[in-house]
KEKOLKE-343317 format. One record per residue (C-alpha): y, x, z. Coordinates in nm, 2 decimals, decimal comma. Each point is the difference from the previous one (the first is absolute). Layout:
BEGIN
((Y; X; Z))
...
This chain:
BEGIN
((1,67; 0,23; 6,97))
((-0,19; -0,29; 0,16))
((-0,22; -0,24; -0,14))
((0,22; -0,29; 0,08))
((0,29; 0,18; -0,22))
((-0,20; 0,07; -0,24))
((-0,07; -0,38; -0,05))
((0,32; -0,08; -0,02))
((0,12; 0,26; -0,24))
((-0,32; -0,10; -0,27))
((0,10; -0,35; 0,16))
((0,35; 0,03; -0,15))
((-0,07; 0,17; -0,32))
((-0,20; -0,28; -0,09))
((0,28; -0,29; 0,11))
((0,24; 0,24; -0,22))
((-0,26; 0,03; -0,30))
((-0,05; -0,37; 0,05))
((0,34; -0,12; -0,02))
((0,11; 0,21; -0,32))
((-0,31; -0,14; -0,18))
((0,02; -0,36; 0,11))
((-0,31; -0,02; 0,24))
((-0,13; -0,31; 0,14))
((-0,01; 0,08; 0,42))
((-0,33; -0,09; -0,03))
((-0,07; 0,32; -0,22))
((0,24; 0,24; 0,23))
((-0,23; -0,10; 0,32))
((-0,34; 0,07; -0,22))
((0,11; 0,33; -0,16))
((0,13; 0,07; 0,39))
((-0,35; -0,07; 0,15))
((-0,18; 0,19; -0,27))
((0,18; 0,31; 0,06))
((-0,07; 0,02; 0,35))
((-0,31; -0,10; -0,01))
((-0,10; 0,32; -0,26))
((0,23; 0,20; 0,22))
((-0,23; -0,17; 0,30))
((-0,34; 0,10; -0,19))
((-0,01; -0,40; 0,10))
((-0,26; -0,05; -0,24))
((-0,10; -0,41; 0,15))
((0,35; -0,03; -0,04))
((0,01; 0,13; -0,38))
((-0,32; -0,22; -0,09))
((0,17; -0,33; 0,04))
((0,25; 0,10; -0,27))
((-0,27; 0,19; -0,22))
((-0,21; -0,28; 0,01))
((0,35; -0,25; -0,06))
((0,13; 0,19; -0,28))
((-0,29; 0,25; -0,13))
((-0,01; 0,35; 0,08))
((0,20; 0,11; -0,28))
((0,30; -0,25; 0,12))
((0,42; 0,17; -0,09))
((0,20; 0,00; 0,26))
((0,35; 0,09; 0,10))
((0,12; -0,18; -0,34))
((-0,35; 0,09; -0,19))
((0,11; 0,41; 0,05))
((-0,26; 0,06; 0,25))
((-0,42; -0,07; 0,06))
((-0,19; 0,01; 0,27))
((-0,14; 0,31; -0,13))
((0,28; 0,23; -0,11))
((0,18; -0,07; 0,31))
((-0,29; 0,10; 0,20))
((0,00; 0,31; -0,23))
((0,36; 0,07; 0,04))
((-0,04; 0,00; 0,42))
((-0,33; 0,20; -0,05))
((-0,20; -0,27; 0,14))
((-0,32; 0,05; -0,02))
((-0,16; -0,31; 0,18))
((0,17; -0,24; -0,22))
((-0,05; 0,19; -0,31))
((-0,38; -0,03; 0,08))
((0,00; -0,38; 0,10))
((0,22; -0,10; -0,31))
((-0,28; 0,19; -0,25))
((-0,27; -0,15; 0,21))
((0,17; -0,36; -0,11))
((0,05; 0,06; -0,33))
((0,31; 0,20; -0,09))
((0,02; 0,09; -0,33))
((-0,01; 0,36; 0,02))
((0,17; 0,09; -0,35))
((0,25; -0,28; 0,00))
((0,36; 0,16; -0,14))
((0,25; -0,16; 0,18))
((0,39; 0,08; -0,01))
((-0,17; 0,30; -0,24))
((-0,23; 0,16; 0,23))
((-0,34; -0,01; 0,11))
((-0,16; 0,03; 0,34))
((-0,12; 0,34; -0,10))
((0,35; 0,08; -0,13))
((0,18; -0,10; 0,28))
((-0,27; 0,25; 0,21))
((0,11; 0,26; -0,21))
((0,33; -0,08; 0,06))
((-0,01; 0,05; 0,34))
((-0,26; 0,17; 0,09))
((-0,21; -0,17; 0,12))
((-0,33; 0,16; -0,12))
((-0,20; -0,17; 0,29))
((0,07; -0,35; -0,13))
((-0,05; 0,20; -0,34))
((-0,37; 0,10; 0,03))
((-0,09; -0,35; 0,14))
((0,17; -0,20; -0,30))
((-0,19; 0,23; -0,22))
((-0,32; -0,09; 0,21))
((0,09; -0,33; -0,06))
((0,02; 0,02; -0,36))
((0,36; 0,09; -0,11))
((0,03; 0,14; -0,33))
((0,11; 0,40; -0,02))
((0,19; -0,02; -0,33))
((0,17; -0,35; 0,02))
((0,34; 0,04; -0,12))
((0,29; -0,24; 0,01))
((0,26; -0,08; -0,26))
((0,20; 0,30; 0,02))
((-0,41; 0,19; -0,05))
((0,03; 0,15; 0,33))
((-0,31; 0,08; 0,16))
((-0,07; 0,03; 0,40))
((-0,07; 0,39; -0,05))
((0,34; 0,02; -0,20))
((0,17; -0,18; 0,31))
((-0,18; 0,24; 0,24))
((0,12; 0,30; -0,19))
((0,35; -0,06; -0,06))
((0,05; -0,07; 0,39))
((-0,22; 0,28; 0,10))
((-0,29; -0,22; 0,15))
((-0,25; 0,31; 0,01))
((-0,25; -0,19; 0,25))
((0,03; -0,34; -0,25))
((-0,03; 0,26; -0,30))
((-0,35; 0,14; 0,16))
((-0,11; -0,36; 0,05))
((0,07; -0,07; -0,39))
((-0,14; 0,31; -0,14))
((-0,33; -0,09; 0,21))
((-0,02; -0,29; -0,19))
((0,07; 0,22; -0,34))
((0,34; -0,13; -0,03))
((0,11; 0,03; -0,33))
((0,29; 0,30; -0,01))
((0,09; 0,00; -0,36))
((0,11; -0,33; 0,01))
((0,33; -0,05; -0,14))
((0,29; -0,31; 0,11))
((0,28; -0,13; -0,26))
((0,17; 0,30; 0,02))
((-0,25; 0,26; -0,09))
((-0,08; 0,12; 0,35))
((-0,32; 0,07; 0,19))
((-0,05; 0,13; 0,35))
((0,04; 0,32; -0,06))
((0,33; -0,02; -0,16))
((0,10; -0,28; 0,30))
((-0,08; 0,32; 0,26))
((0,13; 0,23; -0,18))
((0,35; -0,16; -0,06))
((0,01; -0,13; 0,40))
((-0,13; 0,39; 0,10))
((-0,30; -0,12; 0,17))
((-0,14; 0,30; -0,03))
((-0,33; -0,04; 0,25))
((-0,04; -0,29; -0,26))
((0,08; 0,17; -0,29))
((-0,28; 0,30; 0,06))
((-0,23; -0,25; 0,10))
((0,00; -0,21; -0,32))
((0,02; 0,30; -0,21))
((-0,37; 0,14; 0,12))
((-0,10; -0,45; -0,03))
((0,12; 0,00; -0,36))
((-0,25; 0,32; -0,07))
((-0,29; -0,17; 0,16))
((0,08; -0,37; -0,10))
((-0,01; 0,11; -0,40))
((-0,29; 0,12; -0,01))
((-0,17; -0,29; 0,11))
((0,24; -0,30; -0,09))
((-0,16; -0,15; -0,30))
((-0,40; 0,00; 0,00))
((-0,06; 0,05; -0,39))
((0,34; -0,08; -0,14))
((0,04; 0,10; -0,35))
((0,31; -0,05; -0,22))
((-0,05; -0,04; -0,37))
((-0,07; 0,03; -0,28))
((0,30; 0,26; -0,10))
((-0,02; 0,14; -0,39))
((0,15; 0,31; -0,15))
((0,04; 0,03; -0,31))
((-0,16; 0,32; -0,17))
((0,20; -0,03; -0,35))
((-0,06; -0,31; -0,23))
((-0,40; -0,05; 0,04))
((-0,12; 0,09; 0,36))
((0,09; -0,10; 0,29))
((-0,08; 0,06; 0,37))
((-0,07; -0,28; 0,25))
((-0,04; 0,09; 0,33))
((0,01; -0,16; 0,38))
((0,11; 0,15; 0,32))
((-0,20; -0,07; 0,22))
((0,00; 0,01; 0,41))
((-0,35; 0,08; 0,19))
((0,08; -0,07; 0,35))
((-0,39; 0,09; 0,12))
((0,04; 0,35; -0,12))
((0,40; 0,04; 0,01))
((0,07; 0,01; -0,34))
((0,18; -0,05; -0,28))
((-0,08; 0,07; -0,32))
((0,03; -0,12; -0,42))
((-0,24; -0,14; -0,21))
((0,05; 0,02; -0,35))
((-0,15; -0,03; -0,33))
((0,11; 0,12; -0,35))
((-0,01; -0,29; -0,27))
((0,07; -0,01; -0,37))
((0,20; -0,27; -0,13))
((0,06; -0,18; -0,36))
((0,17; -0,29; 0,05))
((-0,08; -0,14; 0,31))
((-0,28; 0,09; 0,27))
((-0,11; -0,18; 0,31))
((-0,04; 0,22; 0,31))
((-0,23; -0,14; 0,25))
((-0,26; 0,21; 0,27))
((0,16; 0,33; 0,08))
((0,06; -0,12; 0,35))
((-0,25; -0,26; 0,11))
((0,24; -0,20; 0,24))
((0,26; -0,10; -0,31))
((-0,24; -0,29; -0,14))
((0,24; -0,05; -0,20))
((-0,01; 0,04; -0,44))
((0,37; 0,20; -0,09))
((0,06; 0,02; -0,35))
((0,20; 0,26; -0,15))
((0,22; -0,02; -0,33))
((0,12; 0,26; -0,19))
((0,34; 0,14; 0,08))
((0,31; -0,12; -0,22))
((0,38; -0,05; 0,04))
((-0,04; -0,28; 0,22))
((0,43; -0,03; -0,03))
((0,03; -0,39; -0,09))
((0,37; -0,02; -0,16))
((-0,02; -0,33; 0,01))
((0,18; -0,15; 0,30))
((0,04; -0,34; -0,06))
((-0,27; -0,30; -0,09))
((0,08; -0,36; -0,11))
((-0,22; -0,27; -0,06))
((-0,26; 0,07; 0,35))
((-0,18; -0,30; 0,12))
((-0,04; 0,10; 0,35))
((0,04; 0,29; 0,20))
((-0,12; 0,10; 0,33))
((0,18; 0,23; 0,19))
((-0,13; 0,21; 0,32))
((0,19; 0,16; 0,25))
((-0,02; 0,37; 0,21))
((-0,37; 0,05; 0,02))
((0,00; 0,30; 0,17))
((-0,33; 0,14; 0,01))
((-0,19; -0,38; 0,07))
((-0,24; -0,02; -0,22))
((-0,20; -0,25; 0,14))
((0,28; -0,22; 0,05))
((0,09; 0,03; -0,33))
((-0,36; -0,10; -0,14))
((0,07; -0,33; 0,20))
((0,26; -0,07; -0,14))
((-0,04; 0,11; -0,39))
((-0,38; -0,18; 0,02))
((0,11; -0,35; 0,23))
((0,31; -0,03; -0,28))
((-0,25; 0,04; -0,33))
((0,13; 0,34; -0,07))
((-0,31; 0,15; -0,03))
((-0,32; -0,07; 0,08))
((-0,24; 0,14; 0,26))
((-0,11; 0,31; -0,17))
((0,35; 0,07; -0,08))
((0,07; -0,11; -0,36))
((0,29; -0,14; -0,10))
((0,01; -0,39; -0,06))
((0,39; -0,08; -0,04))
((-0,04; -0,03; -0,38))
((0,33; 0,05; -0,17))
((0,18; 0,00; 0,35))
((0,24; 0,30; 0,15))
((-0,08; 0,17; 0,31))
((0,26; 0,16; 0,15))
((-0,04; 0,25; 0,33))
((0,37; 0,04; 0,10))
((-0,05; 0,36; 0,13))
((-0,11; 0,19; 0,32))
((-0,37; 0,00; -0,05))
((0,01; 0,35; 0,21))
((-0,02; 0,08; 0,37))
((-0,08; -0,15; 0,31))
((-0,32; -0,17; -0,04))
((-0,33; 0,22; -0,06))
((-0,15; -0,13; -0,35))
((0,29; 0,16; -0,18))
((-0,21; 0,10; -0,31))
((-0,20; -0,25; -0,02))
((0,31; -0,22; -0,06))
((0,14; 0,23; -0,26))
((-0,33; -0,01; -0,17))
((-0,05; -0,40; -0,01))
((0,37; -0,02; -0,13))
((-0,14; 0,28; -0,23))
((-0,31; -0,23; -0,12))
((0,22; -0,33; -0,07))
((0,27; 0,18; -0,16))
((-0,27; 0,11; -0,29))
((-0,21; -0,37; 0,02))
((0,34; -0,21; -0,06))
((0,09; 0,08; -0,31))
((-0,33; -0,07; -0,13))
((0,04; -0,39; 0,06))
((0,39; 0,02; -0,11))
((0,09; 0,05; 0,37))
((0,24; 0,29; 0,15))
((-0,03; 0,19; 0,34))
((0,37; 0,12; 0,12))
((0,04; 0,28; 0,24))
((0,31; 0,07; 0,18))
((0,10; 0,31; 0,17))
((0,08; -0,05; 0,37))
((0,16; 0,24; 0,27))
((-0,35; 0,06; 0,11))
((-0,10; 0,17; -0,37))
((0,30; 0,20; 0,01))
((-0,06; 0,10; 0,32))
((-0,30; 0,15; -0,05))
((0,05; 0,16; -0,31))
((0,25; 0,20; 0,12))
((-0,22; 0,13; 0,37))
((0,16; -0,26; 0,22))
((-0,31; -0,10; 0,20))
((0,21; -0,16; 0,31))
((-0,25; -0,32; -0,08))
((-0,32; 0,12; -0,10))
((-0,29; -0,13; 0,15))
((-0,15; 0,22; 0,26))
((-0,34; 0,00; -0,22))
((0,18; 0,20; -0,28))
((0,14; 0,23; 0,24))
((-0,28; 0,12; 0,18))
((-0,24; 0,04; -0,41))
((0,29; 0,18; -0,19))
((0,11; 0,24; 0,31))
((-0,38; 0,07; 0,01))
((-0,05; 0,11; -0,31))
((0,38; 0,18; 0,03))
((0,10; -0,31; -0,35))
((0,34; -0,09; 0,00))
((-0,02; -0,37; 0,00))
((0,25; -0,01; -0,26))
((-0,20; 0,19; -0,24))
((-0,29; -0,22; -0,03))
((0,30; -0,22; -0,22))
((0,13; 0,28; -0,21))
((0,06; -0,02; -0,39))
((-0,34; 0,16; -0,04))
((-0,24; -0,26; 0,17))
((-0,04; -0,39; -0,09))
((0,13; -0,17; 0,30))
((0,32; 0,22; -0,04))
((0,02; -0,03; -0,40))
((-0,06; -0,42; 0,08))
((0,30; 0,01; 0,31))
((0,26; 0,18; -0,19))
((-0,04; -0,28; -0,26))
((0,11; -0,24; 0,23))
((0,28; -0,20; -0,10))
((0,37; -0,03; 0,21))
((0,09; -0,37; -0,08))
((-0,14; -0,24; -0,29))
((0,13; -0,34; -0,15))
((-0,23; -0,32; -0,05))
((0,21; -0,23; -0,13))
((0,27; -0,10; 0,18))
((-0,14; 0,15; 0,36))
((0,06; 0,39; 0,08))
((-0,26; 0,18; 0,19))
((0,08; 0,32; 0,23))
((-0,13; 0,14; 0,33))
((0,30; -0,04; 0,20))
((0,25; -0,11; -0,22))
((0,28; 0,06; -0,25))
((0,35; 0,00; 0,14))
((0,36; -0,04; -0,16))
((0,04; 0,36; 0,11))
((-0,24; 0,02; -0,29))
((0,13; -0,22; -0,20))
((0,38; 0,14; 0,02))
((-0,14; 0,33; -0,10))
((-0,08; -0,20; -0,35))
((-0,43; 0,09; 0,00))
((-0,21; -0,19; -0,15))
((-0,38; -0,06; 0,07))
((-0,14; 0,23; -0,29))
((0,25; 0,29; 0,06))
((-0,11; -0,05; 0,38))
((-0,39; 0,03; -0,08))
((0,06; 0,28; -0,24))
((0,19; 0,21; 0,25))
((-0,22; -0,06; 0,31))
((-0,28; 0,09; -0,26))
((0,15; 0,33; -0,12))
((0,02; 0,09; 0,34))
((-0,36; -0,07; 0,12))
((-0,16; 0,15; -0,31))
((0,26; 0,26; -0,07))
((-0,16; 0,42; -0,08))
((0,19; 0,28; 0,13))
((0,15; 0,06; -0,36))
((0,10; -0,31; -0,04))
((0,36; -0,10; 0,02))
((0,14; -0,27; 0,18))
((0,37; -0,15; -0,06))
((0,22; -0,06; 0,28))
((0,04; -0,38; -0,08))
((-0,43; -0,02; 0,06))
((0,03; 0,21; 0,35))
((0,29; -0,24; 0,10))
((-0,18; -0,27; -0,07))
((-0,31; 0,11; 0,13))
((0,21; 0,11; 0,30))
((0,18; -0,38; 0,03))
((-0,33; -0,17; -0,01))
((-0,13; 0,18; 0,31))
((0,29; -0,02; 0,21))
((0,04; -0,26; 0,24))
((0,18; -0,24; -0,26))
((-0,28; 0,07; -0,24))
((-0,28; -0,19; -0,15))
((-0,27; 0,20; 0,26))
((0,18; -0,02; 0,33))
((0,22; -0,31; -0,02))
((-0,02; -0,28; 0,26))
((0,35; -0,17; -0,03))
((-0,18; -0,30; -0,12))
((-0,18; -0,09; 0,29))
((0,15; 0,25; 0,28))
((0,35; 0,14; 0,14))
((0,06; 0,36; 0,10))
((0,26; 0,24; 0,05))
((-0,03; 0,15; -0,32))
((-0,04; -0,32; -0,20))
((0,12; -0,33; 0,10))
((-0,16; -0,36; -0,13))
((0,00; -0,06; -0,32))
((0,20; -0,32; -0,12))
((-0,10; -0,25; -0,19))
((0,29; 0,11; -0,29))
((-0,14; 0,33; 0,00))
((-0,31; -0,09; -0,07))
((0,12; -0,21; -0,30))
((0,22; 0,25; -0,10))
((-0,42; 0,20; -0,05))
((-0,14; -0,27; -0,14))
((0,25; -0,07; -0,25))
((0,01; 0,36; -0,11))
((-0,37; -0,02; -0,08))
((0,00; -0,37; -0,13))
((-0,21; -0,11; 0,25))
((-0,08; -0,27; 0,21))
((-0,18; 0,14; 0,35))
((-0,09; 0,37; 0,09))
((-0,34; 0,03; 0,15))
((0,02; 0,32; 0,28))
((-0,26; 0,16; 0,23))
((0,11; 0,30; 0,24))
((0,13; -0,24; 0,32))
((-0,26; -0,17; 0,20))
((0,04; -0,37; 0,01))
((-0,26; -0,26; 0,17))
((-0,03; -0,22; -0,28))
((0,04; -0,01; -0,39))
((0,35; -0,24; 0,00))
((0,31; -0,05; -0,29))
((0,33; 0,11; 0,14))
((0,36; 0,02; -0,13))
((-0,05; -0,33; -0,14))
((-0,28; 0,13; -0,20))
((0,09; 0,33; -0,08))
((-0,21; 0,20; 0,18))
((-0,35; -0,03; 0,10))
((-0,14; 0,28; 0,21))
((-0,38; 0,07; 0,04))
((-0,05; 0,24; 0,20))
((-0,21; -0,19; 0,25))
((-0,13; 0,29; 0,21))
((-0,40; 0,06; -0,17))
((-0,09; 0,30; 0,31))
((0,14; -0,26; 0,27))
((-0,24; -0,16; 0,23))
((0,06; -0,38; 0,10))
((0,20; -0,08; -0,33))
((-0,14; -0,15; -0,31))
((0,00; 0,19; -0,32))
((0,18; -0,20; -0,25))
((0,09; 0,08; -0,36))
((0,25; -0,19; -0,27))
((-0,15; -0,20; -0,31))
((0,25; -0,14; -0,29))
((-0,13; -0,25; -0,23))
((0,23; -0,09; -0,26))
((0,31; 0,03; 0,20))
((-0,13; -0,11; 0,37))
((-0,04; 0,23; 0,30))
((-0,32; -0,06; 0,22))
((-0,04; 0,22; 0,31))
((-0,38; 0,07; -0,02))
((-0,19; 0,06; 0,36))
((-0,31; 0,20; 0,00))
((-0,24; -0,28; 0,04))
((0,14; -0,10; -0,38))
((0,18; -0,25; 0,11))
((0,38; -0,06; -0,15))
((0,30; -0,21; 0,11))
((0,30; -0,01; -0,26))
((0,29; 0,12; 0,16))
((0,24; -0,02; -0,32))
């Protein structure tokens, strides 16, 4: 094909593309000229525009830059003068990143010079797909070299639960798939220089206890525990075994921690958080900017309810660390006539019975190890466990209902009520092997985790083939049932804290692991809603 036909082809994609989306003629004869001239290598050409527009200018109706057109033709020359003017090398655009779109294609050329440049290995988009996972799933085995040079991270894992290995293995790349298996070996023994996760305690009977701390030594390859064996009264603080945790952890004794109390009147304000998901930094911001607690982690809410609305498990890597600052404030609360409520998430559930589809790749590579099931550092025999499985399915605080993703009239025409849902869902979690369980509890346990259920529901705020929309009589039909006025709900990501259904819902599940989106919680103060940024500043929004 010649070059004057080739023109004219690009020449009249363009005029179609244009016409359909309403471009000026002026636009049609620009996005013409730059694709010819990075099809030219014209790069005096191409400056006129970079230095019109700026070198990370959208074309062809803002689908296209500069750059990932030039990576899509393999262009080499104008990939290095548009990083030479300022590109910005890990910019996502239509949901991939220059590095991606290498990976994508193959490019590993381009690849090894963005990297040069300064492109970041492990960015992932919105769907947390990583360059490496693009590069396996197409079978890229020159772009999956360049990655792993760069110590590529292989046990990362998208929005469905998949890392590369799993991409190659399901597309049968199978150069790919040996390559990464013999990566994964040599990548974990280095990954994390002196990660430690901790502190973990055992219970040994009534009055001792074992704390202990895996622990990842990348300079010698190894990973090992730390322990110590500590007698206990009523409370002890553990502090020292490993010196990286600076941090004071105090223990109470264990008890029925089964609250049969589901409902509370008469609160003066309540601030509710959404899916935390291992961000425990972010979630200091947040708690200490709002006057939660205070900078050594005490609580300062006085006679105020704290409600985490579930999923404080998987996906980010300070996983225990949450647990045991929700831990901590659950015991200080009550002290100044407070309460701490803890609601069980998908992500809880998840875990407690081996699902590890969203665990962070740091609690992969210390429990596999030291051959731990990850699971079994939350059994009915250690604290974090005993604490988890206490978790409640749905509270009431006055006339607002709180659940991770929701109660449904599919509930509600099955006639179940808040405290026989929290009893069943803890019978289940907490149940021995000789214990007997009544068919009504297993269907109800069964109902909440389906895809209509209280864990997994998004009709709220989403539509899918299984579930449609929720309507605004449905949802009254819910809040009547309870005697409520709004349902709070976590579980489906939403950008901002907002009341919908005319007030009936509020959902806060304002992504906490997501770069580029503020954290935000919800504060109630004698019946108003505030949306509360991470700064600790609040806007009323009902």
């Amino acid at each position: 094909m010649n070059r004057k036909l080739i023109v004219f082809i690009s020449f009249f994609i363009i005029l179609n593309h244009s016409f359909r989306s309403g471009f000026a003629q002026d636009d049609l004869i620009r996005d013409s000229a730059i694709i010819n001239n990075i099809r030219a290598n014209n790069i005096n050409a191409l400056n006129s525009y970079v230095d019109r527009y700026g070198p990370d200018f959208r074309f062809l109706d803002g689908e296209q830059t500069i750059l990932s057109y030039a990576i899509i033709k393999n262009n080499v020359t104008v990939v290095l003068y548009i990083l030479n003017k300022g590109a910005d090398i890990n910019l996502i655009h239509s949901n991939t990143s220059p590095l991606m779109l290498c990976a994508i294609h193959d490019r590993s050329n381009i690849a090894s010079s963005l990297i040069k440049f300064g492109a970041k290995v492990d960015l992932y988009n919105k769907h947390r797909n990583t360059a490496l996972l693009y590069a396996s799933r197409y079978g890229n085995i020159n772009t999956v070299k360049v990655l792993t040079q760069q110590r590529a991270n292989p046990f990362f894992k998208n929005f469905i639960g998949y890392n590369s290995l799993d991409y190659a293995r399901e597309n049968h790349k199978d150069d790919v798939v040996e390559y990464l298996k013999t990566y994964m070996v040599r990548y974990a023994k280095g990954a994390f220089p002196s990660t430690y996760d901790g502190p973990h305690v055992d219970w040994i009977g009534l009055k001792r206890l074992k704390a202990y701390y895996i622990i990842n030594d990348s300079t010698s390859g190894k990973i090992y525990k730390k322990s110590k064996i500590f007698r206990i009264k009523d409370s002890l603080v553990i502090t020292g075994i490993y010196p990286l945790d600076t941090l004071d952890h105090i223990i109470y004794k264990p008890e029925n921690k089964r609250n049969n109390n589901d409902t509370f009147n008469n609160v003066e304000k309540i601030f509710a958080i959404g899916d935390v998901h291992g961000s425990y930094d972010s979630l200091l911001k947040v708690l200490i900017n709002n006057e939660i607690i205070d900078h050594d982690q005490n609580w300062t809410f006085g006679n105020g309810h704290v409600v985490f609305i579930g999923d404080l498990f998987d996906r980010g890597d300070k996983v225990t660390e949450v647990l045991w600052l929700a831990y901590r404030l659950w015991n200080q609360a009550p002290k100044y006539h407070g309460k701490v409520h803890l609601l069980l998430g998908n992500h809880e559930l998840l875990i407690l019975n081996k699902d590890y589809r969203y665990v962070n790749e740091k609690y992969t590579y210390l429990t596999r190890g030291k051959n731990i099931e990850y699971a079994d550092l939350f059994s009915t025999n250690t604290l974090l466990g005993d604490f988890v499985r206490s978790f409640s399915a749905a509270i009431k605080i006055d006339n607002i209902l709180f659940v991770h993703a929701g109660l449904t009239y599919f509930i509600v025409n099955k006639s179940i009520s808040i405290t026989e849902l929290n009893r069943s869902v803890y019978q289940i979690l907490n149940r021995k092997d000789n214990d007997l369980i009544s068919e009504r509890t297993i269907s109800i346990f069964t109902d909440a985790f389906s895809d209509k259920g209280i864990f997994w529901y998004r009709g709220y705020l989403a539509e899918s083939p299984i579930v449609s929309k929720a309507s605004q009589d449905e949802l009254n039909s819910v809040l009547n049932y309870y005697a409520v006025k709004t349902m709070v709900v976590g579980h489906t990501e939403v950008n901002r804290i907002d009341a919908l259904y005319n007030g009936g819902l509020i959902p806060v599940n304002v992504p906490f692991d997501r770069v580029g989106i503020p954290k935000q919680a919800l504060l109630i103060v004698n019946g108003k809603y505030f949306r509360c940024n991470s700064d600790g500043s609040k806007e009323l929004i009902m």
